[in-house]
C-alpha positions as CSV (number, residue, x, y, z in Angstrom):
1,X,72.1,64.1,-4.7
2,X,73.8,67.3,-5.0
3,X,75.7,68.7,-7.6
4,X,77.9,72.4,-7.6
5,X,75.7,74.2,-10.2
6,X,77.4,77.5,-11.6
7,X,79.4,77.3,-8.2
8,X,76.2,76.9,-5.7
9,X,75.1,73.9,-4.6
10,X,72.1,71.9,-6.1
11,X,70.0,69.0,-5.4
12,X,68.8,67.0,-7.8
13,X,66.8,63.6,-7.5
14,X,68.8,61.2,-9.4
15,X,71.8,60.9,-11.7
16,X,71.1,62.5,-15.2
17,X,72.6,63.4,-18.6
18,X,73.2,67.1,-19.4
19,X,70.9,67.3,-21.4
20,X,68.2,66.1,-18.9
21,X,69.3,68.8,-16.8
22,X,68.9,71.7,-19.1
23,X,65.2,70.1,-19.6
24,X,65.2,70.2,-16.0
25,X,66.4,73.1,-15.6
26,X,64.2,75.1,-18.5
27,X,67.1,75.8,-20.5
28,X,68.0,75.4,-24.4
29,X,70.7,73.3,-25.2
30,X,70.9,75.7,-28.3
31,X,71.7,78.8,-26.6
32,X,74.3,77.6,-23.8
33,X,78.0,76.4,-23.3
34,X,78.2,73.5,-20.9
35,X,81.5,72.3,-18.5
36,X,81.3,69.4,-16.7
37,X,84.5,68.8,-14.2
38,X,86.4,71.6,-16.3
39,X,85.4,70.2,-18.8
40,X,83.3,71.8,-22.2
41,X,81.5,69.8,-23.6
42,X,80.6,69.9,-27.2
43,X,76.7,69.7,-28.0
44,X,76.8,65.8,-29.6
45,X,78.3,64.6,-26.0
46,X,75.2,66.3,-23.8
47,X,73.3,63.0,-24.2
48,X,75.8,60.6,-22.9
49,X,77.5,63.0,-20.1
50,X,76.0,61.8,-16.7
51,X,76.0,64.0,-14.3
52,X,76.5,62.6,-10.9
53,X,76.7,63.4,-7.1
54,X,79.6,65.9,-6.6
55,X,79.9,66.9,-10.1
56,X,80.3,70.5,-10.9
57,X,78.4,72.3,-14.1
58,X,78.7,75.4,-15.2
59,X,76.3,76.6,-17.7
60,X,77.4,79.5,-19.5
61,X,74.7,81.9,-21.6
62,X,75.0,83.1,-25.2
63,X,74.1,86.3,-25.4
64,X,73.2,88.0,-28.7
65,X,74.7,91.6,-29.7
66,X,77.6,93.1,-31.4
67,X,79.2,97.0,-31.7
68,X,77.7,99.0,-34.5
């Protein structure tokens, strides 16, 4: 099935929950911001969001740093 990851396409073999994807995808759920469908999600709702054929995700990096 394929889903519109960070605006590319993406095949994946069945439906999953977000959660399963950042496993799949080597990522941790502690250090990311997830929309699903325009959608952000909040960290308690990555379990029981499918994702679906069609569905777009975009997975958005926290990164560390600050001005001195």
């Amino acid at each position: 099935m394929t889903i519109t990851l960070n605006g590319e396409p993406f095949e994946l073999d069945a439906p999953m929950n977000v959660t399963q994807l950042l496993e799949h995808l080597d990522i941790d759920p502690r250090r990311v911001a997830v929309e699903h469908n325009l959608i952000v999600l909040k960290r308690p709702a990555f379990d029981s969001t499918e994702v679906n054929a069609g569905d777009q995700i975009e997975i958005v990096n926290f990164v560390g740093g600050g001005t001195r």
